[in-house]
C-alpha positions in Angstrom: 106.7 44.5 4.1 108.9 42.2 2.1 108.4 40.7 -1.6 106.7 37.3 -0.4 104.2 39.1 2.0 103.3 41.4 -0.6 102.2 38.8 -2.8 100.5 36.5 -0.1 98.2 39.9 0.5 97.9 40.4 -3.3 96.6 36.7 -3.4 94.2 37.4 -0.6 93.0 40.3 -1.9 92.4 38.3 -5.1 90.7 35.6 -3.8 88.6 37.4 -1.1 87.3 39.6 -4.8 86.7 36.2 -6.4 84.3 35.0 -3.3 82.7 38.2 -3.6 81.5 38.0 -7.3 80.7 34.3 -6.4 78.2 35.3 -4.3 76.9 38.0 -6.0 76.4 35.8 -8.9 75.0 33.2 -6.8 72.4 35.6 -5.2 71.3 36.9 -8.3 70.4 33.5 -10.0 68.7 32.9 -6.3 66.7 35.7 -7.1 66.2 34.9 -10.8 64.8 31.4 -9.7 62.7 33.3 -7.1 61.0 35.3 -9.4 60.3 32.6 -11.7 58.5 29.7 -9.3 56.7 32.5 -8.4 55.7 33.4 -11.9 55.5 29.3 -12.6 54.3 27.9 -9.4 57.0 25.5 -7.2 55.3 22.1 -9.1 56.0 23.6 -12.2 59.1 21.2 -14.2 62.2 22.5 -15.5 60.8 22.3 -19.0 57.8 24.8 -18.2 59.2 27.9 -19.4 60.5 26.3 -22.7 57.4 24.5 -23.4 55.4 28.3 -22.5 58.0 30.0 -24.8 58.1 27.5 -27.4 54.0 27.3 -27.8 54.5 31.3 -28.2 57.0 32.6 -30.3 58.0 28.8 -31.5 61.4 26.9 -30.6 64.2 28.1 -32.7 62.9 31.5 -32.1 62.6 31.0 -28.3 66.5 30.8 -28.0 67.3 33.9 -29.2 68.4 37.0 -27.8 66.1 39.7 -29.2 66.1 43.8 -28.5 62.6 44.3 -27.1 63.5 48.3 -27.5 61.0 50.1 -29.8 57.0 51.0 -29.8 54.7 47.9 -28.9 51.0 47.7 -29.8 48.9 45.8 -28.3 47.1 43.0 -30.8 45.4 40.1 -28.9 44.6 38.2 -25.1 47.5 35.8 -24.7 47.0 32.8 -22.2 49.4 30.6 -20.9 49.3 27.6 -18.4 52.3 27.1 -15.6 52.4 23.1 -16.1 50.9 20.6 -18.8 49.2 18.5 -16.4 47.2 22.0 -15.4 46.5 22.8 -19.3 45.3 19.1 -19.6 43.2 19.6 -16.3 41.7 22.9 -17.7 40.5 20.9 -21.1 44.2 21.5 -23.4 45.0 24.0 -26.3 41.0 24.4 -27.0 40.6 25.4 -24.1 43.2 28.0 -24.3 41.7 29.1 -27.7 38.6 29.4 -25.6 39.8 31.7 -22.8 41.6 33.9 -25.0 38.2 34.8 -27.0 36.7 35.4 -23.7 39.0 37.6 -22.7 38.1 40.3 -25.6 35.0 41.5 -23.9 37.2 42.2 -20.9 40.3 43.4 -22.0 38.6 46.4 -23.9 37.0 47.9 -21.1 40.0 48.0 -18.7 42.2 49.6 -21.9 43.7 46.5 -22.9 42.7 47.0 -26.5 44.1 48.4 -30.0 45.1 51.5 -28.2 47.0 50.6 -26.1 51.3 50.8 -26.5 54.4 49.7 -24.6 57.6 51.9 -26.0 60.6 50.0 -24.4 63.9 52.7 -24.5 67.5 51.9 -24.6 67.9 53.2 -21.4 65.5 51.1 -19.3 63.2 53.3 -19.3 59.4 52.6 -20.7 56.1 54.2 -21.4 52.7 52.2 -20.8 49.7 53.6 -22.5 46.4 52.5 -21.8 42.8 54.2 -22.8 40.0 53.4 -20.6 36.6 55.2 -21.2 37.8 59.0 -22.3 40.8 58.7 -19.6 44.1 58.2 -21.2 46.4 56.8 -18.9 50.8 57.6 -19.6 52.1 54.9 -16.9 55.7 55.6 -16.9 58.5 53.3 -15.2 61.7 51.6 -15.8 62.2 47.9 -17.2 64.8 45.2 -16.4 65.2 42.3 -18.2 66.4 38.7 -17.4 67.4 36.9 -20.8 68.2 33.7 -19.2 65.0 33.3 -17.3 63.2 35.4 -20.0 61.5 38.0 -17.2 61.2 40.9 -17.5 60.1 43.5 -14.5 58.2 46.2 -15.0 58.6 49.3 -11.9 56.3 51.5 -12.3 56.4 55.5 -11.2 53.0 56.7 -9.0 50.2 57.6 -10.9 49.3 60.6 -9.3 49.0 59.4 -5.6 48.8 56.0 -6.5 51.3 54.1 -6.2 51.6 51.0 -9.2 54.4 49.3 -7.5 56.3 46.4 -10.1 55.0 43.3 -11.9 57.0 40.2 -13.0 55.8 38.8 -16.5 57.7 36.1 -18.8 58.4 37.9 -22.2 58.3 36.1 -25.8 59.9 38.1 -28.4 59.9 37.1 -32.0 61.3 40.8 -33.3 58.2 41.9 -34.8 55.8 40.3 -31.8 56.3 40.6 -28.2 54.0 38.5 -25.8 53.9 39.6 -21.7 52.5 36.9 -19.9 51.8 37.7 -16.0 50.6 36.0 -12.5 47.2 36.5 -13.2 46.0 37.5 -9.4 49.4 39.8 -9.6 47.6 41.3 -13.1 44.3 41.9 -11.9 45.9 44.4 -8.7 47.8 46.2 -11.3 45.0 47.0 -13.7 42.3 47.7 -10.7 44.9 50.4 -9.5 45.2 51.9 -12.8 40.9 51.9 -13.9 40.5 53.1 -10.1 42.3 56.0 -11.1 40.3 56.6 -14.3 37.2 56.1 -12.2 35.2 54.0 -15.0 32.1 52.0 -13.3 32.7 49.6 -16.6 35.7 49.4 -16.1 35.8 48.0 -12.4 32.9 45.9 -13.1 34.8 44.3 -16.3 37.6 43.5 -13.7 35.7 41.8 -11.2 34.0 39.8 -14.1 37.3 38.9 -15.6 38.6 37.7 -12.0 36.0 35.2 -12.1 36.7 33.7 -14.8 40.0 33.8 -13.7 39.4 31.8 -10.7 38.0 28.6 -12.7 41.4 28.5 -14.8 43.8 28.0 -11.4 47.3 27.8 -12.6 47.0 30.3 -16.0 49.1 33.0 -17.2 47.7 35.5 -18.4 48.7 38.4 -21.1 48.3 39.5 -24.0 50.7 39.8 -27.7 51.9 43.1 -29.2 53.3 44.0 -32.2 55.6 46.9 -34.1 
C-alpha cells in the first residue's frame, strides 16, 4: 500500500467514524423527543416544558444545570398540566391549587407523605423510600438523567418478585427543592405495584380513589416536590 492509498483509507476510516457518532447522536435525541411527547402528549407546543419548568422552579432557575445528587424529602403534591389550552379547559392555576389539596388525603395512604425520601448517588444509583401502613418499603434502582429535555428515568430493581419496571418523570430542580412530575396513568401502575406488595386494604382503596380523580383532569402531570 503506497502513501496516497494510505491516506484515502485513513479518510474513510475518518468519515465512516463521523457517520457513526452522527447517528448515534441523532438516535439519541429521537429517543429524547420520544420520551418527552410521551410524557407531554403529541399536541403539546414547543414551549410546554419551559412554561411547566418555569411555573415550578421559576425561569432563570429553570436554565440551570443543577446536581440532583443528595437525600430528597418529600414536602407537597405537585400538579402540572401538558398544554395551556388543557390547564384553561381544567378551570387554570385555581384549579391546580385545587387538585394539589386534594391530593393530600391520597398521597398519605399510598406513602407519599413526610416519610418518604429519594437519595440520588453519584453513581446513578438511587434509593426510594416509601412507608405505607407499618410496611417500610427500600425501592432500590438506578437513575439517568436528560438535562436537555429535563427527564429523568427512574429503573427500578424487583421488589421481592415484583418487578417495578422504569418510569419517565420531568425533574425541576432549584438546589434546595426538586419537583418529579410523572404520566399520571404511568404513576398510578407504579404505586399500585409497590402498596400491592405492602398488602394495605387503605392503601389500594386510596389508589383507586385517587385514579378517579385523575380521570376528570385528562392531560395532568402529576407529582409531587421534595426538599434537602
Amino acid at each position: 500500500m503506497n502513501i496516497i492509498e494510505g491516506e484515502l483509507n485513513m479518510k474513510k476510516l475518518v468519515l465512516i467514524a463521523v457517520l457513526c457518532v452522527s447517528a448515534i447522536s441523532a438516535n439519541a435525541q429521537n429517543n429524547a423527543q420520544s420520551l418527552l411527547q410521551q410524557l407531554l402528549g403529541n399536541d403539546a407546543t414547543s414551549g410546554t416544558l419551559k412554561n411547566i419548568l418555569e411555573d415550578v422552579v421559576g425561569g432563570a432557575v429553570a436554565k440551570l444545570d443543577l446536581s440532583i445528587e443528595g437525600t430528597w424529602k418529600y414536602k407537597e403534591p405537585q400538579v402540572q398540566f401538558k398544554s395551556e389550552n388543557l390547564l384553561a379547559k381544567a378551570g387554570g392555576a385555581a384549579s391546580t391549587a385545587k387538585i394539589e389539596g386534594n391530593l393530600n388525603k391520597f398521597y398519605d395512604k399510598i406513602g407519599l407523605d413526610e416519610s418518604m425520601t429519594y437519595v440520588f448517588n453519584a453513581d446513578s444509583t438511587f434509593t426510594q423510600t416509601v412507608k405505607i401502613g407499618s410496611s417500610v418499603k427500600n425501592l432500590k434502582g438506578t437513575y439517568s438523567l436528560d438535562k436537555e429535555n429535563k427527564i429523568i428515568t427512574l429503573k427500578y430493581a424487583a421488589l421481592g418478585k415484583v418487578g417495578l419496571g422504569k418510569i419517565n418523570a420531568i425533574y425541576a430542580n432549584t438546589g434546595t427543592s426538586l419537583a418529579l412530575l410523572f404520566d399520571a396513568t404511568d404513576m398510578m401502575g407504579l404505586m399500585k405495584k409497590i402498596v400491592n406488595t405492602a398488602s394495605t386494604l387503605t392503601g389500594k382503596t386510596s389508589i383507586a380513589a385517587l385514579s378517579k380523580v385523575m380521570d376528570s383532569y385528562d392531560g395532568a402531570l402529576l407529582g409531587y416536590k421534595m426538599t434537602k
